[in-house]
N, C-alpha and C positions, 0 to 999 in steps of 0.2 A: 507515439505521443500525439495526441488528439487536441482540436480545438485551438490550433495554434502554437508560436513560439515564445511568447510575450506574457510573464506572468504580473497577475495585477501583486505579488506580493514579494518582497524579499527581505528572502529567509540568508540566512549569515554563511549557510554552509553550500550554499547551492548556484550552479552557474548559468542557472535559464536566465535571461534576458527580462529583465522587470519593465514595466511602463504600461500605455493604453493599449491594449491588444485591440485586433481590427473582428467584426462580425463573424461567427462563426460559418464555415462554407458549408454552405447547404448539401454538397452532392462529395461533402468527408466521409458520411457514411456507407456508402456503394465505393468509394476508393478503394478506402483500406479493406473493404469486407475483399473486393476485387482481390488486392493485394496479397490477402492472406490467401486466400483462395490459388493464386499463384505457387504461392510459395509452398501449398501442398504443407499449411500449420496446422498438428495436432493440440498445441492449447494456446490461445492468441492472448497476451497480456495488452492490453492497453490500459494508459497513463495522460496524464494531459497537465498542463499550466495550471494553475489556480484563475478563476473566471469571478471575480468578483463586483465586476462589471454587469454579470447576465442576473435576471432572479433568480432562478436555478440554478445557477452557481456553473451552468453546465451540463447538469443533471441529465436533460429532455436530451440532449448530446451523445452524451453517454450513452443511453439507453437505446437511441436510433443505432449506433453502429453496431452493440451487442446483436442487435434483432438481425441488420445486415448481416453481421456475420455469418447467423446459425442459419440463414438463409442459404448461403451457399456451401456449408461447411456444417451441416447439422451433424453431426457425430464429434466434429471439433467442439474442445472444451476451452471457457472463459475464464480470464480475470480480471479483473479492475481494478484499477489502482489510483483512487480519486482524493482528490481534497476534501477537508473539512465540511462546506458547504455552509460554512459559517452556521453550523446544526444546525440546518433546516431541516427538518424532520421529512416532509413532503418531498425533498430533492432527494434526498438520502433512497427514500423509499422507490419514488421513482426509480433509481438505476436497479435496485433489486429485484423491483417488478417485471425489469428486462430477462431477468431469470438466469446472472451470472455464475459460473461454479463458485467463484473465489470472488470475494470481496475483500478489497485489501485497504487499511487508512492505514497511513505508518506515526508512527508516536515519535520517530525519529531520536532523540535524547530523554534523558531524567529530566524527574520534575522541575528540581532545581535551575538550569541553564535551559529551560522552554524561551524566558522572556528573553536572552541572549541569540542562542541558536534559531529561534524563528518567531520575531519580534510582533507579527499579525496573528499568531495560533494562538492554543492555549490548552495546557497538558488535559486538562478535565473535557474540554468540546474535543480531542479525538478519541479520549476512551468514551464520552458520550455516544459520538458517531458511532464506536466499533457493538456499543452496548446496544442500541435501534437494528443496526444490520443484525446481531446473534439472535433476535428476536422475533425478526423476520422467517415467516412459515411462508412455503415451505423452506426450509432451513440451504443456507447455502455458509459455504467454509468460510471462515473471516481468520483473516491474517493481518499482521502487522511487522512493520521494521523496525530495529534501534541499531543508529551508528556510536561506534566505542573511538575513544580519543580526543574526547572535545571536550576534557577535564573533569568528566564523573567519578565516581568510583565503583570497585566493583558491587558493593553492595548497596550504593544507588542502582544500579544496572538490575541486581536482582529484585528489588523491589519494583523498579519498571515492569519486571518482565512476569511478577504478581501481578500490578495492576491491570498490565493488558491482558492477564486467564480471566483474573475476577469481572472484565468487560466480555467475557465471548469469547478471545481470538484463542484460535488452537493450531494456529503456525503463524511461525517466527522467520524472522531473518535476520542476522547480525553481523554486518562487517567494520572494519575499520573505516574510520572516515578519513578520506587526502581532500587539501584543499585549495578548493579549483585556482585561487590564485591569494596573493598578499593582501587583496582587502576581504579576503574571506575569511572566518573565525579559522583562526593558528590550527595545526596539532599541536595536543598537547601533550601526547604519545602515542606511542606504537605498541600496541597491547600484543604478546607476545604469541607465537602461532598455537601453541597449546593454553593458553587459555582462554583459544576460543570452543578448544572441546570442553573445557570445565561450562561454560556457558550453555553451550548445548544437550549438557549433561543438567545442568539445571534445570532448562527448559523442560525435559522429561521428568523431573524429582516436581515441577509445579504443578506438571497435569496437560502442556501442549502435544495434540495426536503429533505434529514433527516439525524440526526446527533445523535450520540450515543456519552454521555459522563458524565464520570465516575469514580471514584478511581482505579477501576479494570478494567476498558475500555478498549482493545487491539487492532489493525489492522483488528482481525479475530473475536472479543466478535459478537456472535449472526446475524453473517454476512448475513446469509440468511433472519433471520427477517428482517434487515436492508432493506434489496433490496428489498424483498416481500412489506415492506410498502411504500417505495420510488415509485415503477411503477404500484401503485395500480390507481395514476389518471394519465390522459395522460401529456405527456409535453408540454408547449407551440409552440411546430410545432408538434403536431400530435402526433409524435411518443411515444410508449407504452415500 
């Protein structure tokens, strides 16, 4: 996670630390490229706070560490897994132009419980975002998340999981949501372990290349597998 540990927003279900986050570190981008380089990473996921303090949202951030990475690690493959950006169209675009495998926004829940579950977003500006990234030539993979348990149904769930094909995204993630503590939105179940392969099975009936989901399911579960099996056959225009 990048850019700090202080998000400028809070969402109901999440246990980052909300408040004034402090200047972005100049020399984050040579760390973690460092870092992963270390660690000998075949697809490096980075994440970050929501930055709604910077104009870029973060963006120009993003972008610096992607480029670090492929600096030391050009054969390692990327993902990104950004904020909103409050659709700025230009920030969005920026991190693309960093030239990520995966771009990832997560839609997080149904339409319905957006204004609940993350009271500063807003369902329409992330399939927005996801619809500008699928747009972006040359083409890179756009993924998104949804957590189950935070009082949807299933057939809110599969209409989410329409809206986010009819935006772009051609992988999925889907786990159950726990939550991080008592002031955090309740569970409202525990969606049972096979019907998270119905889910996944839908995923493939709407038209997603692949979908991973789960009770332990995350944004970053097994990310690399994920993309390695996704661009193993070509897409329908060619590209790989």
């Amino acid at each position: 996670m990048i850019l700090g540990g202080v998000c400028t927003r809070a969402c109901r279900f999440c246990a980052v630390q909300d408040g004034t986050p402090q200047a972005p570190e100049q020399d984050e981008p040579e760390r973690v490229a460092a870092a992963a380089h270390a660690m000998k990473l075949r697809h490096v996921v980075l994440t970050s706070v929501t930055r709604d303090d910077l104009a870029d949202g973060g963006a120009g951030h993003f972008a610096a560490v992607v480029r670090a990475i492929r600096r030391v690690l050009p054969r390692a493959t990327t993902e990104v897994l950004v904020p909103d950006f409050q659709e700025n169209r230009a920030a969005v675009e920026t991190v693309l132009a960093s030239a990520p495998d995966v771009f990832n926004h997560n839609l997080e829940t149904v339409r319905r419980l957006q204004a609940m579950v993350r009271p500063q977003a807003d369902y329409q500006r992330s399939l927005q975002v996801l619809r500008i990234a699928a747009a972006w030539r040359p083409r890179v993979w756009i993924k998104s998340g949804l957590m189950v348990g935070l009082g949807e149904t299933d057939d809110e769930i599969r209409q989410a999981m329409e809206d986010l094909h009819a935006a772009g995204c051609e992988l999925l993630t889907i786990g159950q949501y726990l939550a991080p503590s008592t002031a955090h939105c309740p569970v409202q179940r525990f969606v049972e372990p096979a019907m998270f392969d119905v889910y996944a099975r839908w995923a493939r009936e709407i038209g997603f290349r692949e979908a991973s989901a789960g009770p332990l399911v995350r944004s970053s579960f097994q990310a690399g597998k994920l993309f390695r099996q996704a661009r193993r056959t070509p897409r329908d225009d060619g590209d790989v």
